[in-house]
N, C-alpha and C positions, 0 to 999 in steps of 0.2 A: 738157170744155166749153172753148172758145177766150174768152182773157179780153186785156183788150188793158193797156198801160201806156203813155199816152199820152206822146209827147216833143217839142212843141211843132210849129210849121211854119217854124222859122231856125233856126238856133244860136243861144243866149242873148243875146249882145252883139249881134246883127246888126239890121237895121231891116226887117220886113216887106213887102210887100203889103197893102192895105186888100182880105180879102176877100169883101168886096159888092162893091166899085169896080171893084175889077180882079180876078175872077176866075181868069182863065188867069193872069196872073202867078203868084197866089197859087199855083195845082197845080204850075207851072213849078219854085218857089224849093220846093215841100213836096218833088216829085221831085230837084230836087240837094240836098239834103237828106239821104232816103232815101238815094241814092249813096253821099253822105260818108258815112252812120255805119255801112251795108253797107263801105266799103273800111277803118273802124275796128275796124268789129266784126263779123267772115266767121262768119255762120252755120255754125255746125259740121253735118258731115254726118247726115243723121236727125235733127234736132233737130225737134221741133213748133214751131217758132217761125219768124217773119218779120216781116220792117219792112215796113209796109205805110204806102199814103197812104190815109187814113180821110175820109171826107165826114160832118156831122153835121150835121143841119136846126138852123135858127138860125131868128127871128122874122122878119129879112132876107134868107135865105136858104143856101145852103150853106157849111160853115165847114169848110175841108178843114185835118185835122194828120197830122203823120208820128207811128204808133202801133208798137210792139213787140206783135205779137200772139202768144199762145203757150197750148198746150194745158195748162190749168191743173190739170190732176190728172200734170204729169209736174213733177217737182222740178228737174230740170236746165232746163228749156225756163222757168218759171219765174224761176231764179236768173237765168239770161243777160238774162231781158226785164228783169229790175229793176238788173241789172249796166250794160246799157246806159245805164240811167236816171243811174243815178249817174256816171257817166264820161260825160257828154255834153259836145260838144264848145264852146266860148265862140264861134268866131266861125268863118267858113269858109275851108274849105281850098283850096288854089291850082286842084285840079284843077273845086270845085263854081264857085269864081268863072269860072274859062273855062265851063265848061257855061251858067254863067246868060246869059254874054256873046254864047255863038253864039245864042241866042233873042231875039230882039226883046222888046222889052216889049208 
């Protein structure tokens, strides 16, 4: 069964999107995101695992995060999603800032 390890939708220090407000920002900044910690952390080949950008209904409406999903009955695809967890990045990296810059807000 596919179990996810959620890892927020910025880098810890960085200052979000309000996502009610501004939606697309919010997918925007979740997608360079996902980038950064794919170019931190290169899915190994055959691995059940993937950074994905997760949507979760909210009282307000959709609340998207960047997740480690991973086939929870294999140990290795496991370790890497909680590996990622722990090594997560504080703030963003020079290539996620240009990415967020060629998008408009």
């Amino acid at each position: 069964m596919m179990s996810y390890v959620y890892l927020g939708c910025v880098p810890a220090m960085e200052s979000c999107a309000n996502a009610i407000k501004q939606p697309d920002q919010s997918r925007r900044e979740c997608r360079a995101y996902k980038h950064q910690l794919l170019r931190l952390f290169p899915i190994p080949k055959d691995m059940p695992a993937k950074i994905v950008v997760k949507g979760s209904q909210h009282d307000y409406g959709i609340y998207y995060e960047v997740a480690a999903r991973y086939d929870d009955t294999n140990a290795d695809a496991m370790h890497f999603a909680y590996g990622v967890e722990a090594q997560l990045p504080q703030t963003w990296d020079e290539q996620a800032v240009r990415e967020l810059a060629l998008v408009p807000a």
